[in-house]
Rosetta silent file (secondary structure, phi, psi, omega in degrees, C-alpha in Angstrom):
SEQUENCE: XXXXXXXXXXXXXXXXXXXXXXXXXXXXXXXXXXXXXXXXXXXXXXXXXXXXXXXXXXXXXXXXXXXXXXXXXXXXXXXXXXXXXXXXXXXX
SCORE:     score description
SCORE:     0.000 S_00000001
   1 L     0.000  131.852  178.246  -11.886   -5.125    9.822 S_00000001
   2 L  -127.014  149.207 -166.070   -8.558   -5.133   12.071 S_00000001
   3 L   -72.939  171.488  124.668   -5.668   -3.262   11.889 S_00000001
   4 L   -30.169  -27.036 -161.463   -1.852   -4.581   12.006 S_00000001
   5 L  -107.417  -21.866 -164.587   -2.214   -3.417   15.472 S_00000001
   6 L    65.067   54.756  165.087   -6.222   -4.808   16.103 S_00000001
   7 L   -96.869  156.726  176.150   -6.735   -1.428   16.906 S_00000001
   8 L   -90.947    8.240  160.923  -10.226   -0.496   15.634 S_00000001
   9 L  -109.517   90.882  158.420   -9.957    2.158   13.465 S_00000001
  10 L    -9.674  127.366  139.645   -7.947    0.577   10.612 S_00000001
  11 L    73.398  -20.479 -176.696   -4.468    2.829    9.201 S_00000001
  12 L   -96.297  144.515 -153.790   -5.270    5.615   11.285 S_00000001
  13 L    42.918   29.159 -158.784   -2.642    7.205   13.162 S_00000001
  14 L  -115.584  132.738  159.171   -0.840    3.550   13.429 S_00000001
  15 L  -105.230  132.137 -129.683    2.739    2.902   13.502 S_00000001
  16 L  -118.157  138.774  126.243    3.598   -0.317   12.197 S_00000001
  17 L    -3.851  114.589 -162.853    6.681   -2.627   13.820 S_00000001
  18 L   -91.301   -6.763  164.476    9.746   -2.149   11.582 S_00000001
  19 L  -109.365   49.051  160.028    9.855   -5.846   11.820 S_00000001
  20 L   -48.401  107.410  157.365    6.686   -6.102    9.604 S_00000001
  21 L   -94.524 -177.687  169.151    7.415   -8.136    6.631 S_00000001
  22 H   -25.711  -62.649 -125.809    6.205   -8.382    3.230 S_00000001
  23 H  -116.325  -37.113  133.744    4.264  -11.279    3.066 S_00000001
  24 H   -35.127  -47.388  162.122    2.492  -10.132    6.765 S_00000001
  25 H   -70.777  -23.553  152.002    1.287   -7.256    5.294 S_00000001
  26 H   -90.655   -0.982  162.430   -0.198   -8.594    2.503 S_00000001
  27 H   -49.629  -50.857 -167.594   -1.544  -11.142    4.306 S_00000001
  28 H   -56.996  -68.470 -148.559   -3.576   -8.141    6.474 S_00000001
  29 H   -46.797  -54.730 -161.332   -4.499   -6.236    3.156 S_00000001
  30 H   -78.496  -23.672 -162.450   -6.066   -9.363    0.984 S_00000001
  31 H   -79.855  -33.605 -160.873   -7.667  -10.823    4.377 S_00000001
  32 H   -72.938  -53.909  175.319   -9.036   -6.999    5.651 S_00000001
  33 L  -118.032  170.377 -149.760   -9.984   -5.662    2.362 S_00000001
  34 L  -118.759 -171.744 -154.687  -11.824   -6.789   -0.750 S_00000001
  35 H   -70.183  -19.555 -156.346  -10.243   -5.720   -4.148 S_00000001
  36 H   -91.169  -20.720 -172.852  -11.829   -1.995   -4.170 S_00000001
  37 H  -131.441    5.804  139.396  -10.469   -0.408   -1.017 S_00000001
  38 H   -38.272  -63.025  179.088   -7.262   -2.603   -1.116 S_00000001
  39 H   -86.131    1.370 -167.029   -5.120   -0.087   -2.810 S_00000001
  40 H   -89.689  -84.352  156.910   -6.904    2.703   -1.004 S_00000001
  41 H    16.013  -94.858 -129.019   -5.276    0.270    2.125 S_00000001
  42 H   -89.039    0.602  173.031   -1.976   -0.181    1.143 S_00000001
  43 H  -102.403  -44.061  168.330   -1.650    4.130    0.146 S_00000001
  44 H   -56.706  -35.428  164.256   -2.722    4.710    3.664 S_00000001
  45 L   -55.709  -70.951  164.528    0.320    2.560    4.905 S_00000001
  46 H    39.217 -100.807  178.130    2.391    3.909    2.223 S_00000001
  47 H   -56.186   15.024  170.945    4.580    5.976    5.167 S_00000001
  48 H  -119.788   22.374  165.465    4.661    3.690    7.749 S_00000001
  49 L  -131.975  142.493  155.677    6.688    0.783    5.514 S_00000001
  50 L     7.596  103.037  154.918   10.054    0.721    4.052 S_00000001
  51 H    -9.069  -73.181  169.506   10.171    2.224    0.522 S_00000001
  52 H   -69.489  -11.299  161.981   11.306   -1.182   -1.308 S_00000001
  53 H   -97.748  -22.521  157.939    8.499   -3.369    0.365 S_00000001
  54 H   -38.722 -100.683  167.981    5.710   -0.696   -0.464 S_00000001
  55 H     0.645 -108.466 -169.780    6.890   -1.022   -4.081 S_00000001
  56 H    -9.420  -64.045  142.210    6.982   -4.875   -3.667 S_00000001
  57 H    -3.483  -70.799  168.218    3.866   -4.751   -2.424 S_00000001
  58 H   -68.221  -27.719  168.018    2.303   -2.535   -5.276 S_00000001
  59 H   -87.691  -46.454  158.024    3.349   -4.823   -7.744 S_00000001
  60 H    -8.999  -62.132 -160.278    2.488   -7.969   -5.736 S_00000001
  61 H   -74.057  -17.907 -148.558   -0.786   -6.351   -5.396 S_00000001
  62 L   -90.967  -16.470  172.239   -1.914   -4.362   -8.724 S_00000001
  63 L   -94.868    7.863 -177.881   -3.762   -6.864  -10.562 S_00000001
  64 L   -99.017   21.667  172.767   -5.859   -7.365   -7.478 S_00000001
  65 L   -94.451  109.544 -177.740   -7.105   -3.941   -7.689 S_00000001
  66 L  -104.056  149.278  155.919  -10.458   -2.267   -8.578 S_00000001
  67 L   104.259    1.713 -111.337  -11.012    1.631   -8.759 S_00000001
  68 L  -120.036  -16.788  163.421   -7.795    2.089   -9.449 S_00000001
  69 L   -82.249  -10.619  174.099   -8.135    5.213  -11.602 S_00000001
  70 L   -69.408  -41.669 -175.600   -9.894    7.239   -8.062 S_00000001
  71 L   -99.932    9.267  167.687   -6.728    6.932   -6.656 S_00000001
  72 H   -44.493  -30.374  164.076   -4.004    7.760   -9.660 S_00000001
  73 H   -48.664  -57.555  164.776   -3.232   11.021   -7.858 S_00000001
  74 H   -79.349   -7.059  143.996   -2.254    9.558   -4.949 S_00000001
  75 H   -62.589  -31.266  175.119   -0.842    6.806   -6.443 S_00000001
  76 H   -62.739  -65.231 -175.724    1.380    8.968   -8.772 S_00000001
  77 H   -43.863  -47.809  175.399    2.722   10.743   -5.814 S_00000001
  78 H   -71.348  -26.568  151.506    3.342    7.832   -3.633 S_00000001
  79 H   -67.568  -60.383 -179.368    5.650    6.235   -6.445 S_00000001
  80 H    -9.087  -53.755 -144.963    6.844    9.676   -7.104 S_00000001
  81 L   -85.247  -14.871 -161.565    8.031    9.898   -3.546 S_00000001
  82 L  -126.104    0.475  150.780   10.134    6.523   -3.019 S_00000001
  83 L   -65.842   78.101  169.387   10.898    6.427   -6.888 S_00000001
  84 L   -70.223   13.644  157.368   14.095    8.292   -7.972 S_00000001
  85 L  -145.324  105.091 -165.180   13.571    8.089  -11.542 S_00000001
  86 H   -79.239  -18.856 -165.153    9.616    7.482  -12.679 S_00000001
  87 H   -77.898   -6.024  168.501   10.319    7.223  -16.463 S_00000001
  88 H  -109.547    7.965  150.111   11.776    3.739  -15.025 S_00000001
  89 L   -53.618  -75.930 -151.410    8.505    3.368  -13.675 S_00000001
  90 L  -130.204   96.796  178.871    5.882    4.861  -15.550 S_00000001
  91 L   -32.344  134.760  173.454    6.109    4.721  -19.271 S_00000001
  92 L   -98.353    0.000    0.000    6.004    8.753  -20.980 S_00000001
């Protein structure tokens, strides 16, 4: 498994390029990780991409996702945080 940076510890402590696009980063995610530690992935980036390509991303990404109720904390939060209104989100 390689990093964005091909450093060898994956997400940790890594600062991305701000000219990272979409469609590079999910290249990394689907090639790097299999569906179960994909969204575990793409929560550890979570603060090192743009707000609106996260997002993009998470929808891109969400039916390719297993396990997906282990991480609902940190998934809440991490919309929470780049989401100014979740009820336009997240059904009540």
């Amino acid at each position: 498994m390689s990093s964005l940076n091909e450093t060898k510890y994956p997400l940790s402590n890594t600062t991305y390029p701000e000219e990272l696009v979409i469609d590079d980063v999910h290249t990394w995610l689907c090639k790097n990780y299999d569906s179960s530690g994909r969204l575990s992935a793409l929560l550890d980036i979570a603060d090192d991409l743009i707000s609106e390509h996260w997002l993009v991303l998470l929808g891109e990404l969400w039916t390719g996702f297993d396990d997906i109720g282990l991480h609902g904390y940190d998934l809440f939060w991490a919309i929470h945080e780049r989401v100014p209104d979740m009820d336009s989100v997240i059904p009540g």
